[in-house]
FIBAFI-897699 format. One line per field, with one value per residue: residue in one letter; x, y, z of N, C-alpha, C in turn. Coordinates in steps of 0.05 Angstrom, whole numbers, plus 5000, padded with zeros to 4 digits. Layout:
BEGIN
type [A,...];
n.c1 [X,...];
n.c2 [Y,...];
n.c3 [Z,...];
ca.c1 [X,...];
ca.c2 [Y,...];
ca.c3 [Z,...];
c.c1 [X,...];
c.c2 [Y,...];
c.c3 [Z,...];
***
This chain:
BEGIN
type [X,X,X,X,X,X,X,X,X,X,X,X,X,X,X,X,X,X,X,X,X,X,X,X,X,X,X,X,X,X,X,X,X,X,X,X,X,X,X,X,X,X,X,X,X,X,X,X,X,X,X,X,X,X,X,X,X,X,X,X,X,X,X,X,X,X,X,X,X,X,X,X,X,X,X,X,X,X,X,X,X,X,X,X,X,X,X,X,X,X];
n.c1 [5016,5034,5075,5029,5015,5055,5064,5017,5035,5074,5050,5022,5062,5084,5038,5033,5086,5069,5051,5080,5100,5078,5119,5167,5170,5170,5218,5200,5173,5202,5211,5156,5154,5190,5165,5119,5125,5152,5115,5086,5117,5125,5069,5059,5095,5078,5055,5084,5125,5093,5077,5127,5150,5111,5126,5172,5160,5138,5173,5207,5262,5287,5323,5312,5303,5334,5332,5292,5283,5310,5323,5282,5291,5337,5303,5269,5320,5325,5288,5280,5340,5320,5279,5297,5339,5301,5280,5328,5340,5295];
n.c2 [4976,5022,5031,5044,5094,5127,5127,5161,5206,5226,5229,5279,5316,5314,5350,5396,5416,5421,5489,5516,5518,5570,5606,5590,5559,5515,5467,5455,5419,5363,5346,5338,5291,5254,5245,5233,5184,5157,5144,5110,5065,5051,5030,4995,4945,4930,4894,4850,4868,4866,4812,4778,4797,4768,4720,4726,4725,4691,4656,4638,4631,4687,4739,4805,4860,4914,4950,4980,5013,5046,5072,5087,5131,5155,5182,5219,5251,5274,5305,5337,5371,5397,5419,5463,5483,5514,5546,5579,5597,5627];
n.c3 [5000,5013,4964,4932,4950,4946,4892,4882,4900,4865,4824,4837,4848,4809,4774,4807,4785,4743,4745,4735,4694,4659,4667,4652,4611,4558,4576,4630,4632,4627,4681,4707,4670,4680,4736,4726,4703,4738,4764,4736,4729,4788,4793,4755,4775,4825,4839,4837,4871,4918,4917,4925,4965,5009,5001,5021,5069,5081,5087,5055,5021,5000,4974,4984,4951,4944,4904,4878,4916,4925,4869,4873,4910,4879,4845,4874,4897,4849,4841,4874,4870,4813,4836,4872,4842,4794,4835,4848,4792,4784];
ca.c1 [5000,5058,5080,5006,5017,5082,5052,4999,5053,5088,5031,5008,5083,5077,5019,5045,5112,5063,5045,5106,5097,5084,5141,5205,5172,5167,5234,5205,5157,5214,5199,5138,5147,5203,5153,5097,5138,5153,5091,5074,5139,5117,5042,5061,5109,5074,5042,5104,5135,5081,5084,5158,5153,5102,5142,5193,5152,5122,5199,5227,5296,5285,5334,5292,5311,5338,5342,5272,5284,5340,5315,5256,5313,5344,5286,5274,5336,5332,5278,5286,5354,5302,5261,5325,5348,5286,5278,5347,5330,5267];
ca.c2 [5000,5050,5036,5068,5124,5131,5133,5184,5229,5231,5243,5301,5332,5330,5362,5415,5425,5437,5502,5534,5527,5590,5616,5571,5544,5476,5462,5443,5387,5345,5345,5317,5275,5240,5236,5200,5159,5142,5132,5083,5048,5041,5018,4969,4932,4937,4867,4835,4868,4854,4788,4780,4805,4756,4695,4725,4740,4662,4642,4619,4643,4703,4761,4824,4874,4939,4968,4996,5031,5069,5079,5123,5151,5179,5191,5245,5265,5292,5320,5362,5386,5406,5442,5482,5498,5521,5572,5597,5610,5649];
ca.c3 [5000,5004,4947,4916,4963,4930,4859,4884,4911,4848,4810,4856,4845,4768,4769,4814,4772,4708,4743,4730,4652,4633,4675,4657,4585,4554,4595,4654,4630,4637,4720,4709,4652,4690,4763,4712,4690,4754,4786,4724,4743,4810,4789,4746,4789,4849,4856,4835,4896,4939,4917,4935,4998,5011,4998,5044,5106,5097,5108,5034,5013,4971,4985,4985,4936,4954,4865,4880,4938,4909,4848,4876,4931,4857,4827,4894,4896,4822,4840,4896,4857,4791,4847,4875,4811,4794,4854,4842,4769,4794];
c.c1 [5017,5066,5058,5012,5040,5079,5035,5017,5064,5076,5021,5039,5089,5057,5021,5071,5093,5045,5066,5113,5103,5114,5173,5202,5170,5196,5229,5182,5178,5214,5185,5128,5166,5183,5125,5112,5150,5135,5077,5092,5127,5088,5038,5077,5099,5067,5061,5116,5122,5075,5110,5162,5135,5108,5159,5179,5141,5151,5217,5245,5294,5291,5310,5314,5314,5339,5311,5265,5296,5342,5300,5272,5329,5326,5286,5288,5335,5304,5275,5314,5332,5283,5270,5333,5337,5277,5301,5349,5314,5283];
c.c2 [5025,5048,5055,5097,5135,5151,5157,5213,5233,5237,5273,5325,5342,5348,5392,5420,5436,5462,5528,5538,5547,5603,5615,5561,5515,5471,5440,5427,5366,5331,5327,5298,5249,5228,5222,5187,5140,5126,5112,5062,5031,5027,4998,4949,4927,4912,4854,4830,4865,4824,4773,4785,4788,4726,4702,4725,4711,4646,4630,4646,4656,4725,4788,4854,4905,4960,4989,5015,5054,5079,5099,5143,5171,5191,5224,5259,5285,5302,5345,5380,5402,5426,5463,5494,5519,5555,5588,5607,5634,5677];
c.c3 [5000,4984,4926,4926,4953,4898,4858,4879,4883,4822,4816,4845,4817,4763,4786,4807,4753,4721,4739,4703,4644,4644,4669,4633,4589,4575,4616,4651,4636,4665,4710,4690,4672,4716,4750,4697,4717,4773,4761,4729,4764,4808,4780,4768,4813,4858,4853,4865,4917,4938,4930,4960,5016,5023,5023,5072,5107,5106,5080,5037,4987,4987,4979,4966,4939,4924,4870,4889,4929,4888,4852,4898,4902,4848,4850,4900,4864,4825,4849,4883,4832,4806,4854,4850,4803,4805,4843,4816,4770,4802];
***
């Protein structure tokens, strides 16, 4: 279920980057082309990993995958730099 809450959030943040349009130009679609692309990332995949995590908590031998975690830890980090930037442009 975090993981949806995830996908929300990152929907919610694109949609608050495309108010800066007219201000900064086509440019800054990139923001929120990159944070829907992430929150379909995360939507698709989601039962896999709740599948997976599944298996592990009944007790088989399936390391637990840290690429996902860290993937949306970059994805946030490039974001919050694109938001900084941003301001200091302003």
């Amino acid at each position: 279920m975090a993981w949806a809450r995830t996908a929300l959030a990152c929907c919610i943040v694109s949609a608050f980057m495309l108010r800066w349009l007219s201000f900064y130009g086509a440019a800054v679609l990139i923001v929120p082309a990159v944070t829907l692309l992430a929150a379909v990332v995360i939507s698709v995949t989601q039962q896999r990993r709740i599948r997976d995590d599944v298996e592990a908590i009944k007790g088989r031998e399936e390391p637990i995958e840290a690429g996902p975690s860290l993937a949306l830890v970059g994805v946030c980090w490039a974001l919050g730099a694109c938001g900084l930037v941003l301001v200091i442009l302003a």
